[in-house]
N, C-alpha and C positions, 0 to 999 in steps of 0.2 A: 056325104060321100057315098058313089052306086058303085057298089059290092059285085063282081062276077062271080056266078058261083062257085068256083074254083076258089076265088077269092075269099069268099066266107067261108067257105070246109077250111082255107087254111086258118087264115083267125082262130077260129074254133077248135083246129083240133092244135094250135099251139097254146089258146089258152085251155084247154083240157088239159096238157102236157102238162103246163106248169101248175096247175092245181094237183097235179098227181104228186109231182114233186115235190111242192108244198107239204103234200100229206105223208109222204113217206120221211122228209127231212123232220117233223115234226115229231113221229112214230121213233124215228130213229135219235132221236135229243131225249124225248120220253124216255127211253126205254123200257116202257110198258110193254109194249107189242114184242120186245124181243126177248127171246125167250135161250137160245142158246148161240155161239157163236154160228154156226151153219143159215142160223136165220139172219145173224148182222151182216153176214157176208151177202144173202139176198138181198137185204135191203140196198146195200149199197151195192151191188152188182145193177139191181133196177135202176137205183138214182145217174149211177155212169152212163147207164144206156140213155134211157129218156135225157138227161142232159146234153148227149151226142147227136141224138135226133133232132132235137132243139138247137143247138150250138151249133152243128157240123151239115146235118144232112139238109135242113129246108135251106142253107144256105145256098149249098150244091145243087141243090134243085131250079132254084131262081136263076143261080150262073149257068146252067144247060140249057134252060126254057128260056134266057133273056139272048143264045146265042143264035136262036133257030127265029 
């Protein structure tokens, strides 16, 4: 399969995304990395966002770019 570049930055930075997420969902099961409530509330303040960017926005993106 030949990739446009636009086409592999997105690949890539959704699978960046979801390795992110990975590592915070893990950090935050651990509860090593947290240390007080102010900081679970970052983690999962991040995990919401990244999951919206992922979930919501590159979908919204393809419906704008597949109407032009």
């Amino acid at each position: 399969m030949i990739h446009t570049g636009g086409a592999r930055f997105e690949v890539e930075l959704k699978k960046r995304i979801a390795e992110e997420i990975e590592r915070l969902k893990t950090n935050l099961v651990a509860g090593e990395a947290i240390k007080d409530y102010a900081q679970y509330q970052n983690y999962v303040g991040r995990l919401a966002a990244l999951n919206l960017v992922i979930g919501e926005y590159f979908g919204d993106v393809q419906t704008t770019l597949n109407k032009d």
